[in-house]
C-alpha positions in Angstrom: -95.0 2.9 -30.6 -93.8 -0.6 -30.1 -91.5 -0.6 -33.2 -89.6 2.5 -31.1 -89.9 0.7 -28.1 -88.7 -2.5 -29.2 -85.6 -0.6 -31.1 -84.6 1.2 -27.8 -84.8 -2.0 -25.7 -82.6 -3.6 -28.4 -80.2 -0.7 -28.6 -79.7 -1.2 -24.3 -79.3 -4.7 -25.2 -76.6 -4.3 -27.8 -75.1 -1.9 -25.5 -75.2 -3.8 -22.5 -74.1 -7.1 -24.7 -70.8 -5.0 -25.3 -70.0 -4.0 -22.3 -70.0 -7.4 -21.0 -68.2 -8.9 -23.9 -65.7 -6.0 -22.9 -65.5 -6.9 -19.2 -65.0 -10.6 -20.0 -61.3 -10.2 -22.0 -58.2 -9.0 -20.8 -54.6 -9.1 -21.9 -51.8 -10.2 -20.7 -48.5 -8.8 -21.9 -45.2 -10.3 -22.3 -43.6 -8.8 -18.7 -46.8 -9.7 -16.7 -48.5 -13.2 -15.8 -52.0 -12.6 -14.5 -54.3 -14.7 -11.6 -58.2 -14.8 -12.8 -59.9 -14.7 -9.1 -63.6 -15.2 -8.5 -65.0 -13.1 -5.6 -61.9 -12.9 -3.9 -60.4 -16.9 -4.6 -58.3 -17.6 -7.3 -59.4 -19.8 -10.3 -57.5 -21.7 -12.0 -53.6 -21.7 -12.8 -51.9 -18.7 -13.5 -51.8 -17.4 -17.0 -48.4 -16.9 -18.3 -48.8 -16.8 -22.1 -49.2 -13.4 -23.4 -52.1 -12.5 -25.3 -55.9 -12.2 -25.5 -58.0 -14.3 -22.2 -61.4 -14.4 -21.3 -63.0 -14.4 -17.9 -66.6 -14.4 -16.7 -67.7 -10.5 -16.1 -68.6 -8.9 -13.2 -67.7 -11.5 -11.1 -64.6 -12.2 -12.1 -61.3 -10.3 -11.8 -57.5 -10.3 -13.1 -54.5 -9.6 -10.6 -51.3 -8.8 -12.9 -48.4 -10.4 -11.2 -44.8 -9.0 -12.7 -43.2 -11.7 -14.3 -39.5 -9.7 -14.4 -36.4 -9.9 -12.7 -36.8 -7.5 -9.8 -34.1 -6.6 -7.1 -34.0 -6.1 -3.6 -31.2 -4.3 -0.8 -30.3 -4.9 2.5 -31.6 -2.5 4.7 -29.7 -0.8 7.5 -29.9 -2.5 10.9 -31.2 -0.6 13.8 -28.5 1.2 16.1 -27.1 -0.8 19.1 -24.5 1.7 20.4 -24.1 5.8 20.2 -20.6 5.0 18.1 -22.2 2.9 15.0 -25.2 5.1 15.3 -23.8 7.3 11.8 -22.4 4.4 10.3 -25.0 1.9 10.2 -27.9 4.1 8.5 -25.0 3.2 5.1 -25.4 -0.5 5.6 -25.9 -3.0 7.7 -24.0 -3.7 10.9 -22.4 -7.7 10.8 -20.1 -9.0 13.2 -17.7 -12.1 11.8 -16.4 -14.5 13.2 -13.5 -12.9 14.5 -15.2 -10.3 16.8 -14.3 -8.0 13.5 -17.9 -5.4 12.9 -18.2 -5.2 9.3 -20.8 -2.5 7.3 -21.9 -4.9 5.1 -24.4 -3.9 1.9 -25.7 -6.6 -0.4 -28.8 -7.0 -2.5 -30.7 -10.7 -4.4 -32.5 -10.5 -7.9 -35.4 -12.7 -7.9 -38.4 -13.6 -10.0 -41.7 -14.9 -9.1 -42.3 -18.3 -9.6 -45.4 -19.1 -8.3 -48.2 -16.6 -9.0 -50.6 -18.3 -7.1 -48.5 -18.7 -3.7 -47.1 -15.4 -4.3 -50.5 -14.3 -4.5 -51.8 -16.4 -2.0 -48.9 -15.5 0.7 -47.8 -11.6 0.0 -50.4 -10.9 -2.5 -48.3 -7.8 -3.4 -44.7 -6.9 -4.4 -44.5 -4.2 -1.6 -45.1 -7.0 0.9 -43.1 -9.1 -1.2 -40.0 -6.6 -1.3 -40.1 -6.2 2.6 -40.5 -9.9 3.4 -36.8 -10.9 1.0 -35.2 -7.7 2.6 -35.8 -9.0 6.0 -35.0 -13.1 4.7 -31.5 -11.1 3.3 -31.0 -9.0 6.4 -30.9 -12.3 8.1 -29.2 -14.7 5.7 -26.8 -12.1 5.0 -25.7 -12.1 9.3 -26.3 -16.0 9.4 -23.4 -16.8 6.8 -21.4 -14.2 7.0 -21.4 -14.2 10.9 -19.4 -18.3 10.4 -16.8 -16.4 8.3 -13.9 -14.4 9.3 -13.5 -10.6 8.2 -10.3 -11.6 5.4 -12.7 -14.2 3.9 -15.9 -11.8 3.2 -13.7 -8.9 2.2 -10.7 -10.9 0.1 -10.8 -14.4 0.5 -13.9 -16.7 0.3 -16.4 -13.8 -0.9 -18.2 -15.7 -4.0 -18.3 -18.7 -1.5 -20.1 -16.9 1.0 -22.1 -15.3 -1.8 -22.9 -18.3 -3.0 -24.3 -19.7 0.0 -26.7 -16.3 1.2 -28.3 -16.9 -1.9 -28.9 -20.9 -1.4 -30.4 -19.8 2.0 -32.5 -17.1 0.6 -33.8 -18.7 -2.4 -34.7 -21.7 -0.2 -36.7 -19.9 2.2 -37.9 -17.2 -0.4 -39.3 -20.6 -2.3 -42.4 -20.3 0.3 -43.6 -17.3 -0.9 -43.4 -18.4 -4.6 -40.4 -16.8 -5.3 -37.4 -17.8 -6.9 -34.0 -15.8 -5.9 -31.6 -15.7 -8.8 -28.5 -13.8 -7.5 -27.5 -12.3 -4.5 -23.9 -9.9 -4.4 -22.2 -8.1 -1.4 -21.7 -4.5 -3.3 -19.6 -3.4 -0.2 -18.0 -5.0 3.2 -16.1 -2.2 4.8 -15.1 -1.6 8.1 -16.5 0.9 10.6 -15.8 4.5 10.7 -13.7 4.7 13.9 -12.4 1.5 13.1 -11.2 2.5 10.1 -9.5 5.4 11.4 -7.9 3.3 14.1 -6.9 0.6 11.4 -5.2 3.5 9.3 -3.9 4.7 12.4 -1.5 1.5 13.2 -1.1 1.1 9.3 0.6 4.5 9.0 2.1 4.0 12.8 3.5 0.8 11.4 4.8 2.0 8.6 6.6 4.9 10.5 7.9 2.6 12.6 9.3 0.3 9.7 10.7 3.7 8.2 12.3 4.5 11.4 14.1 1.1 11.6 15.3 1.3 8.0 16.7 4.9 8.8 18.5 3.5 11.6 20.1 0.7 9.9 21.1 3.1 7.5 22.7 5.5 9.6 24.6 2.0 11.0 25.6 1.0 7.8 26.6 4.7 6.7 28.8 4.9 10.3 30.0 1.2 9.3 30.7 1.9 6.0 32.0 5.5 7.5 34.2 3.4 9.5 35.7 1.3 7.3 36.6 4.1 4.8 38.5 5.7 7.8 40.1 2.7 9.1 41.9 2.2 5.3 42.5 5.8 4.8 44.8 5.3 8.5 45.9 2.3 7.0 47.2 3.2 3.9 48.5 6.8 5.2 50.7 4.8 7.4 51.8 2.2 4.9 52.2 4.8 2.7 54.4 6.7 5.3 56.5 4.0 6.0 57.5 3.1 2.8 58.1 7.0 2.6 60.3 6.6 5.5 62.2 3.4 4.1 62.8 5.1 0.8 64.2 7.6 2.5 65.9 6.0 4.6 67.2 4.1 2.1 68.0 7.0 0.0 70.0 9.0 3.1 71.5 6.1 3.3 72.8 5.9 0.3 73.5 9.8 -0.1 75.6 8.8 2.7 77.6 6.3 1.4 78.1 8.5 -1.6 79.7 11.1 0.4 81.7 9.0 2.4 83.1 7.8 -0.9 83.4 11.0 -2.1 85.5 12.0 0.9 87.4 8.8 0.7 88.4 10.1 -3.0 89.7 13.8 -1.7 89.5 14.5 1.7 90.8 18.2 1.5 88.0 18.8 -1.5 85.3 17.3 0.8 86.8 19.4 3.9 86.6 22.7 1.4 83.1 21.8 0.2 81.5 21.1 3.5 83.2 24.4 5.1 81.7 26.7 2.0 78.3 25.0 2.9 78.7 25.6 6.3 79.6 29.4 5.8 76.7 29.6 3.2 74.2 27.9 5.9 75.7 30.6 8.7 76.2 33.6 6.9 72.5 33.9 6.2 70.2 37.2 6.6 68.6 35.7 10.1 68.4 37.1 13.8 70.8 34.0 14.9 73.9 35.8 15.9 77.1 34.3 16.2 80.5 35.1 18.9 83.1 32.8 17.4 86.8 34.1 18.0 89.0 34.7 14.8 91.1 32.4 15.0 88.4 29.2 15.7 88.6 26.2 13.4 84.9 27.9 12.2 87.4 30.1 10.6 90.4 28.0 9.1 90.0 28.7 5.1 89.5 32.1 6.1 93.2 32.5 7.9 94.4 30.1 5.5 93.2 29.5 1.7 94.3 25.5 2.3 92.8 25.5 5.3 95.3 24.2 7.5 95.4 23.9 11.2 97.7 25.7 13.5 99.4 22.9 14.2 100.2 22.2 10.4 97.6 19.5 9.6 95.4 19.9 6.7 91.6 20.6 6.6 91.4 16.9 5.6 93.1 15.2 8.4 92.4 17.2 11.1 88.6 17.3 10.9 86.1 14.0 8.9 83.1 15.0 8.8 80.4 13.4 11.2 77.7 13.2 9.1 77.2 14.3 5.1 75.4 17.9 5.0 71.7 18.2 3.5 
């Protein structure tokens, strides 16, 4: 009876032994640092080697603390007017230094340093997470307020970058944090300041269009102008020099008639006579009432045609002027 009694009490031993060689390790894996804490304060300094660890059972306990880069956003600041109302539950609301409202969403990877403080100050990464967004929220106004809207969205971004995360990292360092980046992923205007921005963009832009239409049509009417101006030009040049040549070739058409004439009077006196009958006698309504016996008529009354006073075609009538 005691032999059974002394096996059972050993077999609650054995039992018991295990179960508080169980309770007294833990492990720690390679993404995790863990704080040993005894009833409710920490002990000793945070374990950061992976592995197998031993702590006292029962009254001893292990908080895992992640040891991996996390991340953390801006959050959207509350309303302040009816008209940014849809614009800022995208991103937070920041005005720059040049009165310019900028929607402005940025976020910080961080790591925690300091298990202990971390633990100590937040104790958890929910706490943790809401206490950088709010340090962000603020850091991200702070240095991006000093700057003007060009330099945050084109200009001096990685500057200003730069400097949020020097500010959050040295106030995040309280908390036993460690911030490692911080990045603007947008910086846009607002809505209805965007339309109005595209607004005068495309105004602008009509208006520059506009202008260069008009000092098109300008230079098409001077150009126009010009082309006119020579056509008149020339024309008349060239109708002048029509008009000297033929000038010049009347008179010469002249001169050789008059020396024609000069030659043989009574030939140029027949010849200008059989033109002038040719030109008369034509198929026209002109009507002539000449009498018979008019000097119109002379080679007709006589085949020489002389006058009746006995002079020949030749002396009695020169001609005036040569005939076309």
């Amino acid at each position: 009876m005691r032999l059974n009694f002394a096996g059972g009490a050993s077999v609650v031993l054995a039992v018991i032994a295990a179960m508080l060689a169980y309770g007294s390790m833990f492990t720690v894996y390679q993404t995790q640092q863990a704080l040993v804490v005894r009833l409710g304060q920490p002990v000793g300094a945070p374990i950061t080697e992976p592995g197998l660890h031993f702590k006292l059972p029962l009254i001893e306990s292990v908080i895992y603390i992640d040891r991996r880069i996390l991340g953390v956003e801006t959050t959207p600041s509350s309303p302040t007017s009816p008209t940014s109302r849809q614009v800022q539950i995208q991103g937070q609301l920041v005005i720059a230094s040049d009165q310019q409202p900028l929607i402005v969403d940025a976020f910080a990877r961080y790591r925690i340093s300091d298990a202990l403080l971390f633990y100590q100050r937040l104790n958890t990464l929910s706490r943790a997470n809401l206490q950088l967004e709010n340090l962000l929220n603020s850091a991200v106004r702070r240095v991006l307020g000093e700057a003007t809207s060009i330099q945050v969205v084109r200009d001096e971004r990685a500057a200003l970058m730069a400097k949020v995360r020097e500010q959050l990292d040295r106030e995040a360092q309280a908390y036993g944090i460690t911030v490692i980046d911080a990045r603007i992923k947008r910086a846009d205007l607002p809505e209805e300041i965007s339309q109005n921005v595209y607004q005068r963009m495309k105004t602008e832009r009509e208006r520059e269009a506009a202008e260069y239409r008009a000092q098109g049509s300008q230079r098409s009417q001077e150009i126009r102008a010009k082309a006119d101006r020579d056509v008149t030009v020339i024309v008349a040049e060239a109708t002048s020099k029509a008009e000297q040549i033929r000038g010049e070739g009347d008179a010469e058409r002249n001169r050789i008639y008059a020396e024609a004439y000069g030659r043989d009077p009574e030939f140029s006196a027949f010849y200008r006579s059989m033109q002038a009958y040719e030109n008369g006698f034509q198929s026209k309504d002109t009507r002539m009432l000449l009498r018979p016996d008019s000097e119109f008529f002379r080679y007709f009354v006589d085949p020489l045609g002389k006058s009746k006073d006995g002079g020949s075609a030749g002396s009695a009538q020169r001609p005036s002027a040569a005939p076309k």
